[in-house]
N, C-alpha and C positions, 0 to 999 in steps of 0.2 A: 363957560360951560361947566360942568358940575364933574364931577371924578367918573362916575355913569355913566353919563355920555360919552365923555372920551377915551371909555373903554371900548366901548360899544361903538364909536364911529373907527376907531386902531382897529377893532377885530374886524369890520368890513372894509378897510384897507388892506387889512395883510391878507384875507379871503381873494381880495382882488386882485393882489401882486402888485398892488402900491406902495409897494417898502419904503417908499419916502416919505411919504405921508403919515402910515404907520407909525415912525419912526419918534415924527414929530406928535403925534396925538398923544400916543404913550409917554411924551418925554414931558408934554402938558401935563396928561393925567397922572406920572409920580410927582408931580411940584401940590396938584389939588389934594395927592393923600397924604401926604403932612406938611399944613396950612401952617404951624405954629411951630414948625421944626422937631415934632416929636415924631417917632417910628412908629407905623400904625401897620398892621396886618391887610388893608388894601396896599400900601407902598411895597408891601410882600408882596402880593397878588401882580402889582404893577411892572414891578422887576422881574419876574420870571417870566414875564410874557413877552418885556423887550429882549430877555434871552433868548428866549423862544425865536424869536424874529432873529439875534444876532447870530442861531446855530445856523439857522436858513440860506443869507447871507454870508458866511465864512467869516464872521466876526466874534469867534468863538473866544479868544483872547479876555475879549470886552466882555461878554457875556459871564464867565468866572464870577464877577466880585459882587454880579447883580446878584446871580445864585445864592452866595456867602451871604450875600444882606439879607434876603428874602428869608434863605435859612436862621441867619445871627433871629432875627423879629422875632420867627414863628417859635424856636424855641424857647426865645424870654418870654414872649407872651401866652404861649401855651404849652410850653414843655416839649422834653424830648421825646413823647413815646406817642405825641399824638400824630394823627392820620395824617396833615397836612404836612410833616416833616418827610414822608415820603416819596411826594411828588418831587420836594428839594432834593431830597438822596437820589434818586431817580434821575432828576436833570442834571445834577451833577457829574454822576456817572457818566450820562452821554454825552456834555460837554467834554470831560476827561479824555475821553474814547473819540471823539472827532480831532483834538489835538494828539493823539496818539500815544495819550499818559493813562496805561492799561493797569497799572499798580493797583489803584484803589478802587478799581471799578467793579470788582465782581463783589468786594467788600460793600461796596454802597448801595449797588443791589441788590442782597442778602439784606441789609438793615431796612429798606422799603419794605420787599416782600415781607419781613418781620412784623413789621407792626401793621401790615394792612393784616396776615394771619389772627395775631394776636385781637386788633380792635374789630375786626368783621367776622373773624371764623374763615376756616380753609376752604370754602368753597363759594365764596363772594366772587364776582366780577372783576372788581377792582384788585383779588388776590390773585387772578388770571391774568390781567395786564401787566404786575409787577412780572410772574413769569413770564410773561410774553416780550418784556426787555429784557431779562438776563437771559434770555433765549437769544435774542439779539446780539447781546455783548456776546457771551458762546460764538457766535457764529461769527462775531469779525473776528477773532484770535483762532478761528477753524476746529473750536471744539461742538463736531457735528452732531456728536455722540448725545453729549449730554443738552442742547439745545432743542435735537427732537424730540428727547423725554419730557422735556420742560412744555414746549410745544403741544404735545398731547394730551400731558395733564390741565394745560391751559383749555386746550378745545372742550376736554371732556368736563369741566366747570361750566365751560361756556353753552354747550350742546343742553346741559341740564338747565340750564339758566331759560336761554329760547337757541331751541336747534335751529331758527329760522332769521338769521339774526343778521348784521353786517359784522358784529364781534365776531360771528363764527366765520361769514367769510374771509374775513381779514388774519384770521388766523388758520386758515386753510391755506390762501396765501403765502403765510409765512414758510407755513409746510413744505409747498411747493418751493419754494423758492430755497429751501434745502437738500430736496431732493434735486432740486435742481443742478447745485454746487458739487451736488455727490456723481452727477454725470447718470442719476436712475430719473431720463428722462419721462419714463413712458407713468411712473409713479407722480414725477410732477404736474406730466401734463394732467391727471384726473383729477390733482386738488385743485389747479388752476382753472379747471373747466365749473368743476363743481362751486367753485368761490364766484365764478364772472354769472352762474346763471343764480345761482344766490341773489348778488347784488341787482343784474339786471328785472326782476321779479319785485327786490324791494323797491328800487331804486327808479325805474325804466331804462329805455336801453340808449338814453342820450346822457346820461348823468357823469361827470368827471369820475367818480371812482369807478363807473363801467371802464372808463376808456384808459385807466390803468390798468384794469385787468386784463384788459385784449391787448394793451403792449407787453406785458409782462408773459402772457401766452403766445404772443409772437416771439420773444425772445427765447421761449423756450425752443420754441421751432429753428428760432436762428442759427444757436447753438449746437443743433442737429445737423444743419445744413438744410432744412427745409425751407429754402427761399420761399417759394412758390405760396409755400402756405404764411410765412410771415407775412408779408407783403400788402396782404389786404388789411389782414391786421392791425398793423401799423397806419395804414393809409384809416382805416373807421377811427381810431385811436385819433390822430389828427385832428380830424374833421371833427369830430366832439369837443375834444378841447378848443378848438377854435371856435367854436359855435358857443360853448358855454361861457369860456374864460376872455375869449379873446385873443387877437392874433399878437400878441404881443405880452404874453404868459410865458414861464421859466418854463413850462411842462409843455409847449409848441416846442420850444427849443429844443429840448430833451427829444420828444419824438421827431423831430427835421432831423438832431444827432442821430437817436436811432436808424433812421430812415438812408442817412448817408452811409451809414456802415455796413446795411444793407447790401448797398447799390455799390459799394467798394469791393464786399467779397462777391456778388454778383457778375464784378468788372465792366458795368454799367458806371464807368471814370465821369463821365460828365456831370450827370445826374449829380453822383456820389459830391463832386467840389462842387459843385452851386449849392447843396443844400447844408454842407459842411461851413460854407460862407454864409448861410443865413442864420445858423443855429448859433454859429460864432458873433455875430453880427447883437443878436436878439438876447445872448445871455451876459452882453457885454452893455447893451443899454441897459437891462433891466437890474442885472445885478451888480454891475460894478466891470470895468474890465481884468481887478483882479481876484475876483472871485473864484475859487476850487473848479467848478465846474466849465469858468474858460479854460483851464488849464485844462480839465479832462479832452475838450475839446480838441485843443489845440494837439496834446498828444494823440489823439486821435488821427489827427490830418497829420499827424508826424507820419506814422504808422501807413499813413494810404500812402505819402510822397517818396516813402525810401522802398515801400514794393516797386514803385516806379521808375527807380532810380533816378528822383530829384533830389538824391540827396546834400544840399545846400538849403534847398527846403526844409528838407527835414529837421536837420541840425537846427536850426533857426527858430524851427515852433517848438523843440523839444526842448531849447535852453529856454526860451521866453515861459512855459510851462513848468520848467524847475524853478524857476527864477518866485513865480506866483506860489507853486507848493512849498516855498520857503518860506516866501514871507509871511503865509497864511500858518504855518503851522510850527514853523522851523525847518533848520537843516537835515533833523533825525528823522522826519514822519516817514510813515511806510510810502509815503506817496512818492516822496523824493527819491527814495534807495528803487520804487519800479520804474520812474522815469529817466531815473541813470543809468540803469541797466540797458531800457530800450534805446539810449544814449550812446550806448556802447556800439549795438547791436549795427545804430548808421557809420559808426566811425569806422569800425572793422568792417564793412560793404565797402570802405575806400579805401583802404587798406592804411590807416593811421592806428598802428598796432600801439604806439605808445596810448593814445589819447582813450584807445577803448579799455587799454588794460588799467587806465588809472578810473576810469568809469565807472567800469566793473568791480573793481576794487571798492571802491566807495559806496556803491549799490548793494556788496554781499556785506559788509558793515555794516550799513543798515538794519538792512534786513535781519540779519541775524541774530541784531543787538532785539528787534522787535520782535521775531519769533523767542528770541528767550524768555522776554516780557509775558 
């Protein structure tokens, strides 16, 4: 098969959540873009995409050197100030920032945004996405401030561009989902409302980004305490993704997770551990069993079994769960320093003062080291 094609049959695998197959089409199609062992700008194109796929996966480690290559190309071959070097500063960034190395990330996104300014003009699309990642980075290091500035100016490029758009809902979204952080519930719920009928209008009202949006306005409810009104939410949210993707999608998973955490603060206990068992179950075929998002998992049911006082449970998912945010990220990531902490939290319930105090010690290290960052 030709370079084309086995781009083109990888991007309807990774669409599908066939990460293995993916894996392999892509790993065909960089051998087809240099045939004669020379660097060619698809072999760029080819490598950022199985990054792409490695951020997905928790294989961010591996994903680094394809960035560096894709980037090494694109500058020999077209210099440093063109367009395509910004997607690489771009993914780089976000690579940097999912292994928890925040140094040079607002710097990388600063020199995207740059040259998309510079080659398109300040009010391009494309110069509203590069804001709408360093809106991003902002907001995992909790700078709210300056990410809803960024945020706004983004919508308001976008609004001008087509106010009826999925760019604009997805940046409404984002909105939301800061307001959200900031506990101005009633503020996010209107961007959430206004992005889900957005998209339902473009989209119809069975499309996969609907059924992100009605989870994501459940959680807002969640967060409130408004079971009642999560609930269905989440259950539509479901049902579409199953319908669309398949009962055997990362994004089933995610809402069965949802859904358990649900029925955990609800005290609906049954419900809550069978579905916590499926979402564990489903993101452990599909993605690997040591995958970021089993550990989310897991700590998760950490968190239901020590309300319960099963704590030997607890302990038991929480280490397997540090044990996975380790290897995926290392010892330092912020992941480690919050599942140490809630490590603490089951030891001191049994009264093993030493073992929580050494926990907790190791958790505000962390952290601390990473809020200084």
């Amino acid at each position: 098969m030709s370079w084309e094609e086995l781009q083109a049959l990888g991007q309807q695998a990774f669409e599908a959540g066939n990460y293995v197959d993916c894996e392999k089409l892509w790993r065909q199609a960089l051998s087809e873009a240099k045939p004669n062992g020379d660097h060619t700008l698809r072999e760029a194109t080819t490598c950022l995409d199985i990054a792409r796929l490695y951020h997905l996966v928790g294989r961010s480690q591996e994903a680094e050197g394809l960035i560096e290559a894709a980037s090494a190309i694109r500058q020999e071959q077209l210099g440093k100030e063109h367009l395509q070097l910004a997607e690489c500063f771009s993914m780089f960034a976000q690579n940097q920032a999912l292994q928890g190395k925040f140094d040079e990330c607002e710097e990388l996104y600063e020199r995207a945004l740059q040259i998309r300014e510079k080659g398109l003009g300040k009010k391009h699309p494309e110069v509203a996405e590069s804001m709408q990642d360093l809106a991003t980075f902002f907001s995992s290091i909790g700078n709210f401030e300056d990410c809803l500035n960024l945020l706004a100016k983004a919508l308001e490029i976008r609004e001008s561009v087509n106010p009826a758009s999925m760019e604009v809902a997805n940046t409404q979204k984002s909105m939301a989902r800061i307001y959200r952080k900031l506990g101005k519930f009633a503020e996010a719920e209107e961007f959430y409302v206004h992005s889900l009928q957005m998209k339902e209008k473009l989209l119809g009202t069975n499309h996969e980004q609907v059924a992100e949006s009605l989870r994501s306005l459940a959680n807002n409810f969640s967060y409130q305490g408004k079971y009642a009104d999560a609930e269905p939410l989440y259950r539509r949210s479901l049902e579409i993704y199953e319908t669309v993707l398949g009962s055997d999608h990362p994004e089933v998973a995610t809402n069965l997770h949802n859904l358990a955490v649900l029925y955990y603060k609800m005290g609906r206990d049954g419900e809550a551990a069978t579905l916590y068992r499926r979402a564990l179950e489903l993101f452990s075929s599909v993605l690997g069993s040591e995958h970021p998002e089993v550990a989310t998992t897991l700590m998760s049911m950490s968190k239901f079994y020590e309300q319960r006082g099963k704590y030997d449970k607890a302990e038991a998912l929480s280490m397997l769960a540090i044990s996975i945010f380790e290897k995926t990220f290392g010892p330092e990531h912020r992941n480690v320093g919050m599942s140490l902490r809630d490590l603490a939290e089951v030891y001191n319930a049994q009264g093993r003062s030493l073992e929580a105090e050494y926990a907790r010690s190791r958790a505000e290290q962390i952290l601390s080291r990473q809020h200084a960052q």
